[in-house]
N, C-alpha and C positions, 0 to 999 in steps of 0.2 A: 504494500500500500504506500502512494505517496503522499504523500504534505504539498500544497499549492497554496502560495498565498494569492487572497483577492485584496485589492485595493481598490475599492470599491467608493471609496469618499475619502475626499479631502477637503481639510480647513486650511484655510490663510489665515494667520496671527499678522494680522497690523495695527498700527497706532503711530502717533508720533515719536522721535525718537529717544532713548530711556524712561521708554512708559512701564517696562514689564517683561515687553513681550518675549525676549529671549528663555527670561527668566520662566516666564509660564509654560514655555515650549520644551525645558529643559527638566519641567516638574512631570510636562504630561506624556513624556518618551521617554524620560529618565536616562537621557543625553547628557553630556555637559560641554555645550557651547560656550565659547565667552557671550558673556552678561556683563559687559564694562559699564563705568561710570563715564561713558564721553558718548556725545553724539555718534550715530551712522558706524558703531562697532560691528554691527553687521554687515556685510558689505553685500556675499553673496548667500542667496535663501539657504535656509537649513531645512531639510528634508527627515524625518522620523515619524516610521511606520510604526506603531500599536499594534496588537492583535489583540480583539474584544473577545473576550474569556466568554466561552459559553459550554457549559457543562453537559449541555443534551448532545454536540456534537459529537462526540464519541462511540454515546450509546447509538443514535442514528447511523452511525457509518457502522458500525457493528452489524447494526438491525438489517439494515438494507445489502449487507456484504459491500462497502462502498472500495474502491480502487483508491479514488483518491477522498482526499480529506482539504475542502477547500474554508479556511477558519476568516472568517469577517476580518478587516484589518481597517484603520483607518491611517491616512497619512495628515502629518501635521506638517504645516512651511510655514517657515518663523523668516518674515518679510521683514527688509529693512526700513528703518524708520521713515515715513510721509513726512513733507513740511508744505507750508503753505507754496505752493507753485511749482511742486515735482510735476506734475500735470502738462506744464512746460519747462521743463529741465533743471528746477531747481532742488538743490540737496544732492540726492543721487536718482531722483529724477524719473523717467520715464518706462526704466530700464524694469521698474521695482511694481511700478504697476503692470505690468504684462506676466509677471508674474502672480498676484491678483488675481487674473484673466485665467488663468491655469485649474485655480480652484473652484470645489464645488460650492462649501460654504466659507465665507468670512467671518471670523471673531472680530469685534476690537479689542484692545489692550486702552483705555483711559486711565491715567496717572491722579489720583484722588488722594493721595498721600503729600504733607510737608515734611520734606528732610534738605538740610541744607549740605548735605554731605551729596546728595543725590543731584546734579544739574539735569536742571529741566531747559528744551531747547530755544523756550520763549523766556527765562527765566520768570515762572508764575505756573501757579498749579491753577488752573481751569478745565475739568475734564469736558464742562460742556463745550467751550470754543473749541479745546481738542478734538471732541467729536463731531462739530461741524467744521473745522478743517480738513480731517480726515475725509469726511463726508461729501464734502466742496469736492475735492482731489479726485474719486473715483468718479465722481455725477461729473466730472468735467473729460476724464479718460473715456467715460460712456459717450460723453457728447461726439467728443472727436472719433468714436469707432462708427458712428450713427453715420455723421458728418461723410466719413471715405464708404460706407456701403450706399449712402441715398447717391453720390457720385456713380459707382457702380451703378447702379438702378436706372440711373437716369442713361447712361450709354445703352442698356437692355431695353429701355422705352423706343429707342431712339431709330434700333432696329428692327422694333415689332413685336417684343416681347408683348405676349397678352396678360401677364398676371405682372408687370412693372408698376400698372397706374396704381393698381392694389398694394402695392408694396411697398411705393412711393408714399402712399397715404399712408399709411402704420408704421412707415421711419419716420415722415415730417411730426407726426405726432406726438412718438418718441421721442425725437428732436425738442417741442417744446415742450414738453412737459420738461424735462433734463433741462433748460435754458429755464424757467420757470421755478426751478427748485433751487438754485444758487444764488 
């Protein structure tokens, strides 16, 4: 019998930078990345796979006579830190959100703790601005992916596509609602 793992879901840990996030990612893989005291310690994503413990799989691959043994896994990427204008190339930039793009769900990491031993990267503990910068940064990566597909769509219109005008309407939409939320 073999062992196959499924990787079946993954989470993005983001935040702004020395919010946590390494640290949380380092709790929930039982990794140990550096977790610095300085901005953008992270440089490139950290990858760690979990396998979610589930007691009946055994007896089921018993049960069934199973070959292989395929055990739930999830993957966790611990993203480098957002700042206000990675969106367009500020911090480290753009590079960090197409990584984002990667995953199935997103965590944030918000810094709700005073320690002055701890630099924070606006010097001030605000989780909620935090979370609306973070927030700002992906809704404006969304805009710009919307932006080069309704492009796309419109060259497809241009040659005849019959399902363009349709699809041109449900990105312009998209479009604003995303230009409307920031």
């Amino acid at each position: 019998m073999s062992v196959k793992r499924s990787h079946s879901l993954s989470l993005g840990i983001v935040g702004l930078p020395n919010s946590g996030k390494s640290t949380i990612f380092n709790a929930l893989t039982k990794l140990t990345v550096p977790a610095e005291n300085f901005p953008f310690c992270t440089i490139d994503k950290n990858v760690g796979v979990v396998e979610i413990p589930d007691e009946k799989l055994g007896r089921m691959s018993a049960y069934f006579n199973a070959k292989k043994i395929v055990p739930s896994a999830m993957t966790f990427v611990d993203i480098a830190g957002l700042v206000k204008g990675a969106s367009k190339g500020e911090g480290l930039g753009n590079q960090f959100l197409s990584h984002i793009r990667e995953t199935d769900v997103i965590m944030y990491v918000l810094r709700a703790f005073e320690s002055k031993e701890i630099v924070h990267v606006y010097e001030r503990v605000n989780p909620v601005e935090d979370f609306e910068i973070v927030q700002a940064e992906l809704i404006f990566k969304d805009i710009e992916v919307v932006e080069k597909k309704i492009a796309t769509v419109n060259k497809m219109a241009r040659i005849g596509n019959a399902d363009a005008a349709l699809e041109m309407n449900i990105l312009e939409k998209i479009q604003k609602e995303g230009v409307n939320s920031v």
